[in-house]
C-alpha positions as CSV (number, residue, x, y, z in Angstrom):
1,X,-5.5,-24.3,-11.7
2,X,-6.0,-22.6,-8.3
3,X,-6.6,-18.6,-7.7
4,X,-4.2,-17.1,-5.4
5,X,-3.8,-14.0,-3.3
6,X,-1.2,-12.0,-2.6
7,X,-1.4,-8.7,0.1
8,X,1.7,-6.8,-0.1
9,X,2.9,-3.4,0.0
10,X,5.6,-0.9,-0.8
11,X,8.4,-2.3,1.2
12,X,7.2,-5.9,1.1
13,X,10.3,-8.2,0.9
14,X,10.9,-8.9,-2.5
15,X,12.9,-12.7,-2.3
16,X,9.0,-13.6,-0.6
17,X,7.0,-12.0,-3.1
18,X,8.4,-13.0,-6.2
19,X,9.5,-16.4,-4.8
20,X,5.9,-17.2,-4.5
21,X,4.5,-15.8,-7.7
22,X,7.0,-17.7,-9.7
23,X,6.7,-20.9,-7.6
24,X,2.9,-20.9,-8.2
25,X,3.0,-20.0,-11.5
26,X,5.6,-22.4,-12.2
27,X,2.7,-25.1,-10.8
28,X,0.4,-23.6,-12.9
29,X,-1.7,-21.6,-10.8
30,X,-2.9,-18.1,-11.4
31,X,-1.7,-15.3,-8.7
32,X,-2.7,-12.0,-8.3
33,X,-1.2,-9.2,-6.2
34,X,-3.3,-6.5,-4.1
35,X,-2.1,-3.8,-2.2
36,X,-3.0,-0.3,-1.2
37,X,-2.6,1.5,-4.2
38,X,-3.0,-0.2,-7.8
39,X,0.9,1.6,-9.0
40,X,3.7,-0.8,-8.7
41,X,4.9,-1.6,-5.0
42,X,8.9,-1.2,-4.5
43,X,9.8,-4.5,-2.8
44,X,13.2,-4.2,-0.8
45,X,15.8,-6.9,0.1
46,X,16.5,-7.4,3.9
47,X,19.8,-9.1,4.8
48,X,22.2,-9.1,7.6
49,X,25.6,-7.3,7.6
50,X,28.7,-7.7,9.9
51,X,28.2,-5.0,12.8
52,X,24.7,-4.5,12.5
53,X,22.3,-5.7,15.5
54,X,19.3,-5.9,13.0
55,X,18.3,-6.3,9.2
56,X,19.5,-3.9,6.8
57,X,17.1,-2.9,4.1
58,X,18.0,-2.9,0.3
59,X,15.8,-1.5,-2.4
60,X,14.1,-4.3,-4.7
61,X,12.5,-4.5,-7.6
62,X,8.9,-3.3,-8.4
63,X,6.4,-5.5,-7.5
64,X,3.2,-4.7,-10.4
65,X,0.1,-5.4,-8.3
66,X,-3.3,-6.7,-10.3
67,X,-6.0,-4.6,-7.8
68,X,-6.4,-2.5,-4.4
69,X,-7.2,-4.2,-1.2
70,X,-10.8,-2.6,-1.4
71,X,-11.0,-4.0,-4.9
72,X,-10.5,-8.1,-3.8
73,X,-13.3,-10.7,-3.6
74,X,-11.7,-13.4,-1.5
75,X,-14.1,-15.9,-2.4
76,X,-12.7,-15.7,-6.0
77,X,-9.5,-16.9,-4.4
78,X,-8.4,-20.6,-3.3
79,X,-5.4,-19.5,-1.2
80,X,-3.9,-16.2,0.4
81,X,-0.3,-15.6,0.9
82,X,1.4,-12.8,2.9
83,X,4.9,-12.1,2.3
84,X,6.6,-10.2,5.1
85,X,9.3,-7.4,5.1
86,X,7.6,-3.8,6.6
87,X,4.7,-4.1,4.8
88,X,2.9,-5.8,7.4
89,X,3.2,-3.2,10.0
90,X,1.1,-1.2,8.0
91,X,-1.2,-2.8,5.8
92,X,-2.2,-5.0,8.6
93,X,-4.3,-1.9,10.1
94,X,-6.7,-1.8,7.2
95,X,-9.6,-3.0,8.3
96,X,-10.2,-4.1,4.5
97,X,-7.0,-6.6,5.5
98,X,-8.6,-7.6,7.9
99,X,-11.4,-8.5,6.9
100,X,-9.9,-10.3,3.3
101,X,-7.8,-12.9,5.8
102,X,-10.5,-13.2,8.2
103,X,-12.5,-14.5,5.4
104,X,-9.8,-17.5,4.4
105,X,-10.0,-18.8,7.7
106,X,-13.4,-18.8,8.2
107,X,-13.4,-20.7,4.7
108,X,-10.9,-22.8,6.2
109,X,-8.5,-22.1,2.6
110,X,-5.0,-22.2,2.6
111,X,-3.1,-19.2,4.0
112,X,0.4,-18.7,3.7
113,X,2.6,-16.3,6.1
114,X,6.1,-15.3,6.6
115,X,8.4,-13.4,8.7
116,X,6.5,-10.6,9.6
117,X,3.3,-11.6,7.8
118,X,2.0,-13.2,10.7
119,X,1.7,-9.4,12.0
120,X,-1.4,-9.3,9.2
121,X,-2.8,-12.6,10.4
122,X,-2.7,-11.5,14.1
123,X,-4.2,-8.5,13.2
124,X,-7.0,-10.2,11.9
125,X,-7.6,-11.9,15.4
126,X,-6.7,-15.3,13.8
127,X,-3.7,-16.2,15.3
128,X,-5.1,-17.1,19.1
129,X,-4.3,-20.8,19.5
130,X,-2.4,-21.5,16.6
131,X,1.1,-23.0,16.3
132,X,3.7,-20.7,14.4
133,X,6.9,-19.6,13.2
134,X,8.4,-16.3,12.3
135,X,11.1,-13.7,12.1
136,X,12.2,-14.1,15.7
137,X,11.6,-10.8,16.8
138,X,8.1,-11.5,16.1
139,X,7.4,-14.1,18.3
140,X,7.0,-11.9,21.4
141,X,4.1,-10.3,19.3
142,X,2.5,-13.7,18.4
143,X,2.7,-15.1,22.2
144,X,1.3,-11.9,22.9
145,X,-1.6,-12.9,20.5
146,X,-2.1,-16.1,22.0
147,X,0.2,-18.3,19.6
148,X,2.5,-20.8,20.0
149,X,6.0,-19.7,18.8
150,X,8.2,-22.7,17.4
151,X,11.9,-21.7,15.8
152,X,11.7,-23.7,13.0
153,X,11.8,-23.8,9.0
154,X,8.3,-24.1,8.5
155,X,5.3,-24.8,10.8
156,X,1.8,-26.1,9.4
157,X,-1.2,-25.7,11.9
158,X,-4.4,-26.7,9.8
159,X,-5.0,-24.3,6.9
160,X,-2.2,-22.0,8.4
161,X,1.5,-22.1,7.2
162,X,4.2,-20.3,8.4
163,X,7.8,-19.7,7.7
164,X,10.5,-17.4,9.9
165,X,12.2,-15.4,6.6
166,X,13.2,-15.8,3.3
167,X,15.9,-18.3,3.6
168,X,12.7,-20.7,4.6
169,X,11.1,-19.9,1.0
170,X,11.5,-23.7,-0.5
171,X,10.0,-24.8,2.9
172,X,7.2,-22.4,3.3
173,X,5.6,-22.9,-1.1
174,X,6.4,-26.6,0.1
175,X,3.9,-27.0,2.5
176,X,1.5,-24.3,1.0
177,X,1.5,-25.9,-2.4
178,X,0.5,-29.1,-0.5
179,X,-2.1,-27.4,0.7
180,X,-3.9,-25.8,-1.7
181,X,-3.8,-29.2,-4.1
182,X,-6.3,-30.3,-1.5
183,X,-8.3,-27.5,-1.5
């Protein structure tokens, strides 16, 4: 049984959150979710309607979370995940965030990002370099960071794996699941 991290916040999408709890704990791994605040999160549900240029945003359910950001010790972790939705934009300025993801890839453990979680991963300056996918009006952000942005299901650059939204879910635990067995 591996330990995995999850960083979220209110407004985190909730198809990403809970896909990848019940996903890992369906493999038999134990997950835990930290956020801000140790209340519940409100995930939302992002789709796309007829006549609208962008995403439109759904409330979700509530997401419990296990402990703050301030109260994580990533070495007790094997993996991290980071769902995307808005949380990103916000949590990703923490430099407690920061700090938590830094710390999986200098451990060189799995780390899981999509859609807008890259946004967390850049902000933790370790995105430079790497090959990645994402919500496509992220890329500009992550070529701005130094990555390589590739429009695909799922991209795997070492311990790094990414996937562009929510529709990419099977993809994304696919490849994270591989690689966290070998970890």
């Amino acid at each position: 049984m591996k330990r995995v991290l999850i960083l979220t916040g209110d407004a985190g999408e909730g198809l990403e959150i809970y896909y990848a709890i019940f996903r890992l704990k369906e493999e038999g791994h134990a997950v835990e979710v930290a956020a801000p605040t140790a209340k519940p999160v409100q995930a939302v549900l992002h789709d796309f309607e007829p006549g609208f240029d962008t995403y439109i945003e759904r409330p979700g359910y509530r997401v419990p979370v296990d402990r703050t950001f301030e109260d994580v010790d990533p070495a007790r972790y094997d993996g991290l995940l980071i769902p995307g939705g808005r949380a990103p934009e916000y949590i990703r300025n923490r430099p407690v965030v920061q700090r938590i993801v830094r710390y999986f890839f200098e451990a060189n453990k799995p780390v899981g990002a999509i859609c807008h979680g890259v946004q967390v991963v850049a902000a933790a300056l370790a995105i430079g370099g790497r090959n990645v996918t994402c919500y496509a009006e992220v890329a500009c952000e992550m070529q701005q960071a130094g990555a390589d942005y590739e429009d695909k299901e799922v991209v795997v650059d070492g311990n790094l794996v990414t996937a562009r939204t929510w529709l990419d879910n099977p993809y994304w635990m696919r490849e994270f699941l591989k690689l966290l067995s070998k970890s």
